[in-house]
C-alpha positions in Angstrom: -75.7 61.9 -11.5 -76.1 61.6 -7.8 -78.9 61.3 -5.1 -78.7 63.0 -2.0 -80.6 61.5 0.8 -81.7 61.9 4.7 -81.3 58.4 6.3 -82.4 59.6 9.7 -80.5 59.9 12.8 -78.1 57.3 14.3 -76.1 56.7 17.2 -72.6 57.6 17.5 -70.7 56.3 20.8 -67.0 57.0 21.1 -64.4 54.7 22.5 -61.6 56.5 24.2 -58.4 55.8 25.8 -55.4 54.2 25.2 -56.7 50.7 25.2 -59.8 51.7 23.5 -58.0 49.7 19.8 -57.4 46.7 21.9 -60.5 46.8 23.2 -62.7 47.2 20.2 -60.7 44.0 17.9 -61.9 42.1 20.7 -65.2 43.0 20.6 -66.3 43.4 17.0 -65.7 41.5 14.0 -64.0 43.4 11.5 -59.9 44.1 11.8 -59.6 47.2 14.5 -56.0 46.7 15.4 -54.6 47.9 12.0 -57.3 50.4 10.9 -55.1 53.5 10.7 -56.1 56.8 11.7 -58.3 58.4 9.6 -59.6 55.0 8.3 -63.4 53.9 8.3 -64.8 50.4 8.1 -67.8 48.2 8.0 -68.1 46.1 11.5 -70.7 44.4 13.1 -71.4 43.6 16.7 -72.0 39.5 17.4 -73.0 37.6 20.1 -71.5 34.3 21.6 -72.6 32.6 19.1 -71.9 34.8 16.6 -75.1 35.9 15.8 -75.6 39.4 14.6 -76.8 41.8 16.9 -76.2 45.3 15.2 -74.3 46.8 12.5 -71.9 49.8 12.5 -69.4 52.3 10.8 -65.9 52.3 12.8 -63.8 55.4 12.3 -60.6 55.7 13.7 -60.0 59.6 14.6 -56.5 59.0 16.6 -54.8 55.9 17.9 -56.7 56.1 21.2 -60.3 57.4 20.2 -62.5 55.4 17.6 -65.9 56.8 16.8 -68.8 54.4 16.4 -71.9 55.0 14.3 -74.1 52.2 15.5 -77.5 50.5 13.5 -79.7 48.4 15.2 -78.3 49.3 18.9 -78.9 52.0 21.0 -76.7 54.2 22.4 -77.8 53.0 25.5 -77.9 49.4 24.9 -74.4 49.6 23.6 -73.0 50.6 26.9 -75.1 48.3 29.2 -73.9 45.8 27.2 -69.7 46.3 26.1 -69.3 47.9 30.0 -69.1 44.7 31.4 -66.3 43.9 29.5 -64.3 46.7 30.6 -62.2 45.1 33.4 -58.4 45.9 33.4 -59.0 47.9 29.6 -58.2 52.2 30.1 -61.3 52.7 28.1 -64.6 55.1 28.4 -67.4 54.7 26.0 -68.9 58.4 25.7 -72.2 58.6 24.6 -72.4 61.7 21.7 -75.9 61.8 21.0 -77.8 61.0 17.5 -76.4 62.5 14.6 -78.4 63.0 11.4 -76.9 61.1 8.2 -76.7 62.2 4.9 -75.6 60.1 2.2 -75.2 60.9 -1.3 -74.4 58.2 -3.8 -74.1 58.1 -7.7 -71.4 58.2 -10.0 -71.3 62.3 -9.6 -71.2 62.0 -6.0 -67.6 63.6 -5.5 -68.2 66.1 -7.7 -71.4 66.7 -6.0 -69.2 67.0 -2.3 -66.5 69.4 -4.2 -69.5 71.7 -5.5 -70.6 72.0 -1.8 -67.1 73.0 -0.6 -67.1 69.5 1.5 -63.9 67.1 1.7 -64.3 64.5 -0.7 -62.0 61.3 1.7 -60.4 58.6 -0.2 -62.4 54.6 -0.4 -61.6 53.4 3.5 -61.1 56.8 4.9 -63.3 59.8 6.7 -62.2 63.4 6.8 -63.3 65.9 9.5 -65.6 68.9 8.4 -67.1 71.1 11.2 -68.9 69.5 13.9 -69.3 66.4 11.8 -67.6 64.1 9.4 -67.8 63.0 5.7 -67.1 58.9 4.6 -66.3 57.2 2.0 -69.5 55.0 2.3 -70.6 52.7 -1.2 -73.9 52.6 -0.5 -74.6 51.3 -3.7 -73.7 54.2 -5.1 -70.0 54.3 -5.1 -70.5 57.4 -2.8 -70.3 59.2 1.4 -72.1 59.4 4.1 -72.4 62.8 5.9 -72.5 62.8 9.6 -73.1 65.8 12.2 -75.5 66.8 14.8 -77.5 68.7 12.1 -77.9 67.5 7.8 -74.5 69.0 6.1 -76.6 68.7 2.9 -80.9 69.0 1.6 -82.0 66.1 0.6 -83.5 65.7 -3.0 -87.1 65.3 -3.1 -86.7 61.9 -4.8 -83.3 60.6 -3.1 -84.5 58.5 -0.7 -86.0 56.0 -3.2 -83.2 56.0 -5.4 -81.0 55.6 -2.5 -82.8 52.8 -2.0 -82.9 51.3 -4.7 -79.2 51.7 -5.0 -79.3 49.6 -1.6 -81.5 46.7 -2.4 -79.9 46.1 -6.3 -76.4 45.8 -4.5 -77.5 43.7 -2.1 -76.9 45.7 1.4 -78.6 44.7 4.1 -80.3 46.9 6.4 -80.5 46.6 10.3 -82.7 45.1 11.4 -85.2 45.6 8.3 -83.8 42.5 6.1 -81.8 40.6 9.3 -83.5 37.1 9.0 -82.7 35.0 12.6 -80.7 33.4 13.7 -78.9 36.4 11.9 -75.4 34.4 10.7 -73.3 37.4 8.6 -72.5 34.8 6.4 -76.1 34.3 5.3 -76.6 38.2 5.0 -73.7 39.1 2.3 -71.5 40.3 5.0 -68.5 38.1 5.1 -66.6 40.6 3.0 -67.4 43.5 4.6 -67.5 43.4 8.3 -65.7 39.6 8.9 -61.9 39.7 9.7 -60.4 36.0 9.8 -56.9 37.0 10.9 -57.2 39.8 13.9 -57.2 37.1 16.4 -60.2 36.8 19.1 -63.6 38.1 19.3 -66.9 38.0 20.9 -68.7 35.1 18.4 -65.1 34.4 16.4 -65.6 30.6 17.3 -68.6 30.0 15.8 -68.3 32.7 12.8 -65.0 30.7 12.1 -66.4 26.8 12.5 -68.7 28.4 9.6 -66.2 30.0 7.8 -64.4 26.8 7.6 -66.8 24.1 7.2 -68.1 26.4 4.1 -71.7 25.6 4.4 -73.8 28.1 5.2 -77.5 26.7 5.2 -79.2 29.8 3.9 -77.7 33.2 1.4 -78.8 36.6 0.7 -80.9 37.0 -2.5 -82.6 39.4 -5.0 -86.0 38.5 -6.5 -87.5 39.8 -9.7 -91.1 39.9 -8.7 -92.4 40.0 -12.4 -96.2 40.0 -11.6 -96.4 41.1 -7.5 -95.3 40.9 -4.4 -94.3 42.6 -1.6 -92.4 43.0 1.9 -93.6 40.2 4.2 -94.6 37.6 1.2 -93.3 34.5 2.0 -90.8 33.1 -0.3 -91.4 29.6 -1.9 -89.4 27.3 -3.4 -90.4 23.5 -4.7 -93.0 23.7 -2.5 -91.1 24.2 0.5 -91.5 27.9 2.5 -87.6 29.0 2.3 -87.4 32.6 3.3 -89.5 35.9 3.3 -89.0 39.2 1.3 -87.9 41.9 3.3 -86.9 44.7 0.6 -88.7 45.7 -2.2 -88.0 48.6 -5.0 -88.8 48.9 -8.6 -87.0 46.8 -11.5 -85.2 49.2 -13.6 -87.1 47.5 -16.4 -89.8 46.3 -15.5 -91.8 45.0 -12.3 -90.4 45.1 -8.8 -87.1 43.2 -7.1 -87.1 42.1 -3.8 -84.7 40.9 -0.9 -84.8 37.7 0.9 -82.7 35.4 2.8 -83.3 32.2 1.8 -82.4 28.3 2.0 -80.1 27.1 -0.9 -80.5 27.0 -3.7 -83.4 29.1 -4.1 -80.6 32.2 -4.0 -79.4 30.9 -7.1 -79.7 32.8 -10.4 -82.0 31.5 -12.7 -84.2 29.8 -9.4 -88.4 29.6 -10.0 -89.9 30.3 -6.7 -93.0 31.8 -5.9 -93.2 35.3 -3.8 -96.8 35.3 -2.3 -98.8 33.7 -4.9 -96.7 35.1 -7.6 -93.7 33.4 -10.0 -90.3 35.4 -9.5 -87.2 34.4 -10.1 -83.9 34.7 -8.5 -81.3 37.3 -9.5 -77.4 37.8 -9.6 -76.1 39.8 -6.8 -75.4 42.5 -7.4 -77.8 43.6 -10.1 -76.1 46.0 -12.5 -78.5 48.9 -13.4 
């Protein structure tokens, strides 16, 4: 089986020239200075204080042009804010306009790509199709994202809620829908996805790596069952003590609804009473196998 679903538009900014690599490991978190061509990767965008700021897929199409599909920052806001770091670097950041996103996840999803006569990349990599590009994106889903100026594939009339739900039971935050500030990756299940702790200086590296090695992170990314209610917005209690609020919610696959939250410890662990609104839930492994 696999879902096919729109996921809107999102910006895509290129960096080109040949500092452009250089440029981008010191600017976003993940490991840009040996992502070969043809590789793709989760990264994220911090601030001094390496607090989150936006989310994106980093594709590297040749060693001096990396193409950025940005969520939770403009196209706009991108360049007003990385130009002012472009001193000595030979870079340009080229603005290339929204681009609609199709992602279609499932177990079936590369057959699903070979049916439709698109490339079906390898995990970490992107291939070229067109005008656009298809990723190797888990989603969830195990599955790929589809990028171009216009859809590459129609949606199915219920993939965006499965989609979805694929999203919330693996525990994959969106921007800024389930960011809770101040928005520390390690609190939003993103230390092993867009967090590189050997590619040398970043923007926010200091205080991502004072966390990283003092190991305690006050607050961690959790799934609720919500057995009798609740829904996004409800406040999150634990032992009396307001710890977090649901952002996310989707159906159980058995019964009743799961929900996101970040929360202080240890309501995020398995097996935790809290109350969601003024309902009982109780916390959930991450991921949550279907």
């Amino acid at each position: 089986m696999a879902w096919v679903a729109l996921l809107g538009e999102r910006p895509v900014v290129e960096l080109a020239g040949p500092d452009a690599r250089r440029f981008a490991n010191g600017m976003f978190t993940n490991n840009v200075r040996d992502l070969p061509v043809g590789g793709s990767q989760a990264s994220a965008m911090a601030d001094d204080r390496g607090r989150l700021i936006g989310l994106m897929e980093l594709h590297a199409v040749a060693d001096d042009r990396l193409l950025l599909v940005l969520e939770g920052m403009t196209a706009e806001a991108f360049a007003e804010r990385y130009e002012r770091y472009v001193v000595f670097d030979d870079v340009e950041i080229i603005d290339h306009g929204p681009h609609a996103l199709i992602t279609v996840q499932g177990e079936g999803a590369a057959q699903h790509l070979a049916e439709a006569s698109l490339p079906v990349p390898e995990p970490g990599h992107h291939a070229a199709h067109g005008a656009g590009w298809v990723v190797s994106r888990d989603r969830g889903g195990k599955g790929f994202d589809l990028l171009g100026p216009t859809p590459m594939l129609a949606p199915d009339a219920e993939g965006a809620a499965e989609v979805e739900a694929l999203r919330v039971r693996a525990g994959r935050v969106a921007f800024p829908r389930d960011i809770a500030p101040p928005a520390l990756p390690h609190e939003h299940g993103l230390r092993d996805t867009v967090l590189h702790f050997e590619k040398g200086c970043y923007l926010g590296q200091e205080q991502i790596h004072r966390i990283e090695v003092m190991g305690k992170p006050r607050r961690a990314l959790a799934l609720f069952h919500l057995i009798e209610g609740g829904e996004e917005g409800d406040e999150v209690v634990h032992d009396g003590k307001k710890v977090g609020r649901i952002t996310s919610v989707v159906p159980h696959p058995d019964t009743g609804h799961i929900g996101l939250a970040v929360v202080r410890k240890p309501a995020h662990e398995p097996g935790a009473a809290v109350l969601v609104g003024e309902h009982p839930a109780v916390a959930l492994p991450l991921p949550l196998a279907r």
